[in-house]
C-alpha positions in Angstrom: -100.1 -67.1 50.7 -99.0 -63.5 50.2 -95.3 -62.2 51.5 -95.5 -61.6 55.4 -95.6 -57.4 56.3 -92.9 -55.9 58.6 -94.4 -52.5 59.0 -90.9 -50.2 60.6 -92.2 -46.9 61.7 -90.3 -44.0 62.9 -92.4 -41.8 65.4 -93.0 -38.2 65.6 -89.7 -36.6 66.6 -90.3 -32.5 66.4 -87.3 -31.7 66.4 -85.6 -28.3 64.1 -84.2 -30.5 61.8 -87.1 -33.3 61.1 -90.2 -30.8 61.0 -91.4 -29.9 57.5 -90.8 -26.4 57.2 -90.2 -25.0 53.4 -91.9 -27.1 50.4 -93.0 -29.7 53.2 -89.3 -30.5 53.4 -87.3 -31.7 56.3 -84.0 -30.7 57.1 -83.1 -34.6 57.6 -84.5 -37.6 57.1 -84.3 -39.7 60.7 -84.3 -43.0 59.3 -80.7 -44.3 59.3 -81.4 -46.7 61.6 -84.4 -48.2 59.8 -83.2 -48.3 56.4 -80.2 -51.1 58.1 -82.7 -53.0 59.7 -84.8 -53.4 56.5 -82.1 -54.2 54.5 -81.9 -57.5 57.1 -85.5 -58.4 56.6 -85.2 -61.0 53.5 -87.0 -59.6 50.7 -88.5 -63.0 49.2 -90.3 -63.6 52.6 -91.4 -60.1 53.9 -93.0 -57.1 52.4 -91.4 -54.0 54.4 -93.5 -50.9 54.6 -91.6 -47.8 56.1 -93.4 -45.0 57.8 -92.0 -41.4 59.6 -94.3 -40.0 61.3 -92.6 -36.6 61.0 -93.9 -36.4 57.1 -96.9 -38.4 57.3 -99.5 -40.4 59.3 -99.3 -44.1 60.3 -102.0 -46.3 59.0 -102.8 -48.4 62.1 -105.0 -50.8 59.9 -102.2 -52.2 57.7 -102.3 -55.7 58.3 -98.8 -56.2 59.2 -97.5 -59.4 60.5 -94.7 -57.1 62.7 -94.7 -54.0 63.7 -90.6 -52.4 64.5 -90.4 -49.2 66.1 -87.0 -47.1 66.0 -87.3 -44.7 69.3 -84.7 -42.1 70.6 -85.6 -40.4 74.3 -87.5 -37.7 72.9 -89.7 -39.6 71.2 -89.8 -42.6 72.8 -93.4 -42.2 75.0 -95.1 -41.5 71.0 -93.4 -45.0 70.1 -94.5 -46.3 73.5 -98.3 -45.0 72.4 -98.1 -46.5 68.9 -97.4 -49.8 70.2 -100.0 -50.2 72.5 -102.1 -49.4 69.7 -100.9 -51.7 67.6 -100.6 -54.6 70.4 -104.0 -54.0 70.9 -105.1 -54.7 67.3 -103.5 -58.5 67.8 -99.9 -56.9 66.2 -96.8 -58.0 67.8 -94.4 -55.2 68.3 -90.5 -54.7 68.6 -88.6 -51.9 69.6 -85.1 -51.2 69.5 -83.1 -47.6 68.9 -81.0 -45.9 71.8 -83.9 -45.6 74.1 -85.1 -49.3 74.3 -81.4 -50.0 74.2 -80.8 -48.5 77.3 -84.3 -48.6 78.9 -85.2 -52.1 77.8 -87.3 -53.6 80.8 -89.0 -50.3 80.4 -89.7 -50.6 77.0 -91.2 -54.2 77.3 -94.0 -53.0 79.3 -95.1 -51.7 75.6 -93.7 -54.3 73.3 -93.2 -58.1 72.8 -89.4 -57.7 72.0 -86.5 -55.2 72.3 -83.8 -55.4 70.2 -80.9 -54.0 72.0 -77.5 -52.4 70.4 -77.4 -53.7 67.1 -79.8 -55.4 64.9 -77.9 -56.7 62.1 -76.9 -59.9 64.0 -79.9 -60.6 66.0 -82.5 -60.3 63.0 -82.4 -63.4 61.9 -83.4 -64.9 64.7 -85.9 -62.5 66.0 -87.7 -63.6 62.6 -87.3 -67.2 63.1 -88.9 -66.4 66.6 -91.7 -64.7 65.1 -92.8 -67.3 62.1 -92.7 -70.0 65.2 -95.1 -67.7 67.5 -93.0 -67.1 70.6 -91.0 -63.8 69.7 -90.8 -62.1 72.8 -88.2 -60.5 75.2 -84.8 -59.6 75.0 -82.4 -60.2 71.6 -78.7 -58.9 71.7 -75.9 -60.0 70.5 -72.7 -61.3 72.4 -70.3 -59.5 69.4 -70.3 -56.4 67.8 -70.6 -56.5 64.3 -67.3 -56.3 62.1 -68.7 -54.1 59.8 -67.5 -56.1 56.9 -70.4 -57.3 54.5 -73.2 -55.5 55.7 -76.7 -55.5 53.5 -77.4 -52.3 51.7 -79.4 -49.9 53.3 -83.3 -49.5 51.8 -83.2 -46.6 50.0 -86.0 -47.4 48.3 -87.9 -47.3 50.8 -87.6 -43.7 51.7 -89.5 -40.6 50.3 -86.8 -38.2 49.0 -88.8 -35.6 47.7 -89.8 -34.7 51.4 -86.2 -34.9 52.8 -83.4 -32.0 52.2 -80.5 -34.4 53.7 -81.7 -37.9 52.6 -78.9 -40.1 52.4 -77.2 -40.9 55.4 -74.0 -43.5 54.7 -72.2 -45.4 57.9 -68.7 -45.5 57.8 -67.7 -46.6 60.9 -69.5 -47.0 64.6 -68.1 -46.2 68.3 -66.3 -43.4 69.1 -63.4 -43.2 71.5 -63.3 -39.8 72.7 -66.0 -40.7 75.5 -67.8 -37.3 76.7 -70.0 -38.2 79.6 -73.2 -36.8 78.1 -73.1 -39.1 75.1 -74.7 -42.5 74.3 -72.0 -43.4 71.7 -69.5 -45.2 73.6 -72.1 -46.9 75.6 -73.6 -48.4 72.3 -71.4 -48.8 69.6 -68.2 -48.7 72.1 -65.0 -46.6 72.7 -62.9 -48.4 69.8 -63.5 -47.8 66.0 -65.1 -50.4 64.0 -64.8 -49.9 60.1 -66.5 -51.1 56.9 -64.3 -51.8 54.3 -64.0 -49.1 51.7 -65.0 -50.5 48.7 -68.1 -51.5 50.4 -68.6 -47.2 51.9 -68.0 -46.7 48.0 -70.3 -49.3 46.8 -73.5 -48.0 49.1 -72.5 -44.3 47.9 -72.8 -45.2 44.4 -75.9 -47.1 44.9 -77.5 -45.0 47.4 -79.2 -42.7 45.0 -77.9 -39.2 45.5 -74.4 -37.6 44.3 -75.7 -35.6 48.1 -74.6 -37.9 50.9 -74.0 -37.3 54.5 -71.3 -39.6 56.7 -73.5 -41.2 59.7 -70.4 -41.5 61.5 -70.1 -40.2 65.2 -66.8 -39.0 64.0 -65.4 -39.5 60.6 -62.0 -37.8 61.3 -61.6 -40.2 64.0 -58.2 -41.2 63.3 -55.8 -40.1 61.3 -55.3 -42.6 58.7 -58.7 -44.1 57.7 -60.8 -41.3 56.5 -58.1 -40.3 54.4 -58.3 -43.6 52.7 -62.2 -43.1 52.4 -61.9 -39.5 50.8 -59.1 -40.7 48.7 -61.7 -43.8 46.9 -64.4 -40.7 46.9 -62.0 -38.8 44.5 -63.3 -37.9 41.2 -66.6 -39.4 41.4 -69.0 -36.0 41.9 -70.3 -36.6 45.5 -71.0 -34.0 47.6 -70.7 -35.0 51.0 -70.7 -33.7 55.1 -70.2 -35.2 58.3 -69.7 -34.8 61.6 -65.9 -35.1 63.2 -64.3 -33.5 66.3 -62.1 -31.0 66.3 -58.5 -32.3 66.1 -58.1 -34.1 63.3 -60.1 -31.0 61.9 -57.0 -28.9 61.8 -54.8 -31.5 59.5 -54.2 -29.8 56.4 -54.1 -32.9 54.3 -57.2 -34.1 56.1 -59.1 -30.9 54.7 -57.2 -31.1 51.7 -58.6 -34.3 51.2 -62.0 -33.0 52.0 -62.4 -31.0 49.4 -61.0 -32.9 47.0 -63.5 -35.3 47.3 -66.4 -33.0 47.4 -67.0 -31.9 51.4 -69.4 -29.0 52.0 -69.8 -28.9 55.2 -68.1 -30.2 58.4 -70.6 -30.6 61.9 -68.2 -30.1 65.1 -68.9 -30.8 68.5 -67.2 -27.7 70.1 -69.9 -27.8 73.0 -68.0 -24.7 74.7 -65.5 -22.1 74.5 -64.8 -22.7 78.0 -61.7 -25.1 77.9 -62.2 -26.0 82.1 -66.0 -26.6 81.0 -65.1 -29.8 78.2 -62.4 -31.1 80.5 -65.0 -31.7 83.1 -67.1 -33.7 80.4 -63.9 -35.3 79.1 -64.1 -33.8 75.9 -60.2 -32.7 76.3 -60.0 -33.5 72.6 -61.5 -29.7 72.2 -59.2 -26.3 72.3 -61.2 -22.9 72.5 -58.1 -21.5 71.4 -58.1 -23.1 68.5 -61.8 -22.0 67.3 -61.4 -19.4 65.3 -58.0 -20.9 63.3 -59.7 -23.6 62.6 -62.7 -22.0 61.3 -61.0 -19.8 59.1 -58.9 -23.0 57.9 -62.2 -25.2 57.1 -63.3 -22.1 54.9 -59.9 -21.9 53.3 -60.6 -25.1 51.4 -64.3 -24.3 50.9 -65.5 -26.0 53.0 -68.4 -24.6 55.8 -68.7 -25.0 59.6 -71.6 -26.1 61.5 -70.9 -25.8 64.9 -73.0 -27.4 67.9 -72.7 -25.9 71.2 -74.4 -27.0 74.6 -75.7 -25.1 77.4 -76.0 -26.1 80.9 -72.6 -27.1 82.7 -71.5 -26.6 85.7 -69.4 -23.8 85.1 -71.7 -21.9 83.1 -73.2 -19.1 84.3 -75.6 -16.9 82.4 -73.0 -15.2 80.6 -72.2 -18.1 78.5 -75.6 -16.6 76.2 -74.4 -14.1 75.1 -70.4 -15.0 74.8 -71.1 -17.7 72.9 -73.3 -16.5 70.4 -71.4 -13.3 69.9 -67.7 -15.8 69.6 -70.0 -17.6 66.7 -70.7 -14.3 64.5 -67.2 -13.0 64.9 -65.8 -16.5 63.9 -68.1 -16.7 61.0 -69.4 -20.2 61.5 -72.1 -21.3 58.7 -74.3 -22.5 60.9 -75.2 -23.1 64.9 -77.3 -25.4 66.5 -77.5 -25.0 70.5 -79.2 -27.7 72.9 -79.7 -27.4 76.6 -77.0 -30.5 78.4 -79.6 -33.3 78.6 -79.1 -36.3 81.1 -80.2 -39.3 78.9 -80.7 -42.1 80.7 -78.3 -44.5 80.7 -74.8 -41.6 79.9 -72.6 -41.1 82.5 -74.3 -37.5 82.9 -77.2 -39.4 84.3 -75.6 -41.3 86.9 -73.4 -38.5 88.1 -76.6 -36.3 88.3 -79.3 -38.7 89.3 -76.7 -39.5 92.4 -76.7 -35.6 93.2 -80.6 -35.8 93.0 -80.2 -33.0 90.4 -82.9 -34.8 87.9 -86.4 -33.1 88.1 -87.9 -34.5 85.7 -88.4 -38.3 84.0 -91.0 -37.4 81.6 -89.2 -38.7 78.6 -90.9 -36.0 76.0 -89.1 -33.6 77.6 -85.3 -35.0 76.8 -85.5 -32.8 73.4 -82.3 -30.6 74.6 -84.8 -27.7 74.3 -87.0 -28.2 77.8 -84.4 -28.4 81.0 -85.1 -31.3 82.9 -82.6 -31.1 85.8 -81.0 -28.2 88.5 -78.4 -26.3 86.7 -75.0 -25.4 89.3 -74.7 -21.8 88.4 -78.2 -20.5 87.0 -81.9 -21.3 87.5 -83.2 -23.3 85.3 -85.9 -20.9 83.9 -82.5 -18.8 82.9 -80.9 -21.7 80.8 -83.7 -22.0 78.9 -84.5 -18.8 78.0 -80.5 -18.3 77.3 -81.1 -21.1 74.7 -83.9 -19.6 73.0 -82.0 -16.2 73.3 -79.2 -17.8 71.3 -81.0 -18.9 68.4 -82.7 -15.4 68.1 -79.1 -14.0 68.2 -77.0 -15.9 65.7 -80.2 -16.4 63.1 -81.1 -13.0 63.3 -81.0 -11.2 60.4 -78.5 -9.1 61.2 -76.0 -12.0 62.2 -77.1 -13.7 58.7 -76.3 -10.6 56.6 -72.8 -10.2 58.4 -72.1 -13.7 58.0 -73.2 -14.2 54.4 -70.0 -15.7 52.3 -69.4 -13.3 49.9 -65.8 -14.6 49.1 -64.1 -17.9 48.7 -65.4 -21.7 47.6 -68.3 -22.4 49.8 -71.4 -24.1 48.7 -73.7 -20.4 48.4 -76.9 -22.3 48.3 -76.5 -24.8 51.1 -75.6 -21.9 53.0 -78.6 -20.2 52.7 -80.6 -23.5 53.1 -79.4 -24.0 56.5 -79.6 -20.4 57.9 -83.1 -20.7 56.4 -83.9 -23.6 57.7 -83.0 -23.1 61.5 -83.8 -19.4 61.6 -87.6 -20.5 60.9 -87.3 -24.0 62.9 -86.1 -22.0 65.9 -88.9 -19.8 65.6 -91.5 -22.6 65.7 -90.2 -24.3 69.2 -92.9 -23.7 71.4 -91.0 -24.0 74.9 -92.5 -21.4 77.3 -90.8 -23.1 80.9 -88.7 -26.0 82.0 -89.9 -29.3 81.9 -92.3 -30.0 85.4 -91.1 -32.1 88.0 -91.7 -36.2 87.9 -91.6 -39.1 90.2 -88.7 -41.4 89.5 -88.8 -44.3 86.7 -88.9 -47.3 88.7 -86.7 -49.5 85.9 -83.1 -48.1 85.9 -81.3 -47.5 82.6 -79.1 -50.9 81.8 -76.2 -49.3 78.9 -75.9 -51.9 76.2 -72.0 -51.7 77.1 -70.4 -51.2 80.4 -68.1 -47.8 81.0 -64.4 -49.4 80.7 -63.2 -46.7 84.1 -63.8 -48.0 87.1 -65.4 -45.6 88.6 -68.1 -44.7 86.3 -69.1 -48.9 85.7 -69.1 -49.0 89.2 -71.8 -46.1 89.6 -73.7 -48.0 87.0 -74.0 -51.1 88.4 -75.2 -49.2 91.5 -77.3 -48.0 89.9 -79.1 -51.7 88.2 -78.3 -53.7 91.1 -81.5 -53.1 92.5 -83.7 -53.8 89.6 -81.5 -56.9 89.1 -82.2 -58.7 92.3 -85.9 -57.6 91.7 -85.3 -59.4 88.1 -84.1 -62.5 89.6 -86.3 -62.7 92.8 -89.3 -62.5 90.3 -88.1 -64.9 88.1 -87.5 -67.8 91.1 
């Protein structure tokens, strides 16, 4: 008898980063999150076969004993679809991801299991399960995993040669800085787990690139640890990025560090320039003030800037547009990426809106941070989203590329050029023409995988289940 087939399949995301845009490239590769999981899958028992759907087509007649499907909002109603394709072929089918995580009941209308949060310590016997016949339902574990000994991501699983950013390396999980339109803290938790270095080295050097990106939510977290990580990195010709907040940002050693060990690029949450505007999303950890020093002080060590900025608070107005975009040229950041705020289901953002009936729509497609799926305060919502688009046209224009162009100092030319490239023509393919149409309510409420630790906001969220609970247990008496 032939190895058992665990067929994991990412589904069609569309996104600016994950389309194929120059020499059937994408920006990223998606698959974090699948390369861990396969890595649990014993190799002497199962055959795993990997497939994104962003770069090529699923093969629903692969005889697969188990189907997994990774699924974020987005793209969760084309992994809903693929299941009930493959269920109806005789396949049993998990899910897990952020979506599922947060939306499990929901997701078991599609699938015969749902892994929720992590999967490392759940896998084992979710396989068991499924060699005895009765995998099915819910499988979560009571701990969070330490982060010490975990199995080696898949690499080679993946299909570099259609991927730009490939190679996606986890140093940590959670993140305690706990903005209310983020899943993080409600997933991985508010406190830092860490793997141990030697292990963050080991992947690196095993991984198959000298190119790596840090998967962490933020990698300048505190103040002490990454140091320790760039300081192993030292000397052994990577060429690495990450995402980090803003803070820790402006430590000179920190950056010093950085490019030491070969940073090109630094991703930053700024979300505004309005300082009132991140307080009201708790995301004090961010100064406007501070932008444009600490720009200038990222380039001083050669390193570039991609910032990410969000559209759609209360406080904005349709000024923002414009402001923004025009505060990003004369900064000189590398790079921009701009999203419309998105409720998710599940994030504090959710609750608070969903209790102000502000949601319009539940149509889960529409959660790309392109379409606007809920009332803005102090605009309509036609006008955010055609702000959004107007922002992209502003800052990739070609004008706004020429003047920002490094012609002096360290940074990485090439990359540059790459990612102005790359969004400029991504940007240009979104076809968004309106907001998102108004939907009927979900009848299953979003359950986070970990309870808010305020008072306040775990209280609105249990509000918020306690129906679908006491329907949960009525049905099951």
């Amino acid at each position: 008898m032939g190895a058992r087939v665990v067929h994991l399949i990412n589904p069609k995301t569309d996104s600016l980063t994950t389309r194929p845009i120059y020499l059937n490239r994408a920006l990223y590769s998606p698959l974090a999150g699948l390369l861990a999981v396969a890595a649990c899958i014993p190799r002497d028992q199962y055959e795993v076969v990997l497939t994104d759907e962003n770069i090529e087509t699923i093969d629903f007649d692969l005889k697969a004993d188990l189907v997994g499907i990774s699924a974020m909002t987005s793209y969760v109603n084309r992994g809903y679809e693929i299941a009930d394709a493959f269920r109806a072929r005789g396949v049993p089918v998990v899910m897990g991801g952020v979506h599922p995580s947060f939306m499990a009941r929901e997701a078991l209308t599609h699938c015969d299991a749902v892994v929720v949060g992590e999967a490392e310590l759940v896998m084992a016997k979710l396989l068991d399960d499924l060699r005895n016949g009765f995998m099915r339902g819910l499988y979560k574990s009571p701990t969070l995993h330490s982060m010490a000994g975990m199995a080696m991501p898949r690499y080679d699983l993946l299909k570099k040669n259609r991927y730009v950013n490939k190679t996606f390396v986890q140093t940590s999980r959670g993140c305690h800085t706990g903005c209310t339109f983020c899943a993080e803290p409600l997933m991985n938790g508010l406190k830092f787990r860490y793997r141990p270095v030697d292990e963050v080295i080991a992947e690196m050097e095993a991984c198959g690139s000298r190119t790596i990106s840090i998967n962490d939510a933020d990698f300048f977290g505190t103040p002490e640890r990454p140091k320790e990580v760039m300081r192993a990195m030292k000397g052994r010709g990577f060429h690495w990025q990450a995402g980090v907040t803003s803070k820790l940002a402006e430590d000179d050693r920190m950056l010093e560090l950085a490019a030491e060990s070969g940073c090109t690029m630094l991703s930053i949450g700024f979300e505004s320039i309005n300082r009132e505007t991140l307080k009201s999303v708790h995301k004090m950890v961010n100064q406007p003030d501070h932008f444009a020093t600490l720009v200038e002080k990222i380039h001083s060590y050669g390193i570039s800037v991609f910032g990410l900025f969000m559209f759609g608070f209360d406080g904005d107005d349709t000024s923002v547009f414009d402001e923004t975009v025009k505060f990003n040229i004369k900064t000189g950041y590398d790079a921009c990426a701009y999203s419309a705020l998105t409720p998710y289901p599940g994030t504090l953002t959710w609750y608070e809106m969903k209790k102000a009936k502000r949601i319009v729509s539940y149509d889960w497609t529409m959660y790309d941070q392109g379409h606007v799926v809920f009332r803005p305060a102090s605009m309509q919502p036609d006008e955010l989203r055609l702000g959004l688009d107007g922002a992209y046209k502003g800052f990739y224009s070609a004008k706004s590329i020429a003047s920002r162009f490094p012609l002096k100092g360290k940074r990485n030319r090439a990359q540059w050029m790459v990612y102005n490239l790359f969004m400029r023509k991504a940007s240009k393919t979104e076809n968004i023409e309106s907001i998102a149409p108004a939907t009927p309510e979900p009848e299953l409420a979003p359950n986070p995988p970990i309870l808010p630790i305020k008072r306040e906001w775990r209280q609105a969220v249990l509000e918020a289940i306690e129906p679908e609970a006491a329907a949960f247990r009525q049905s099951a008496e």
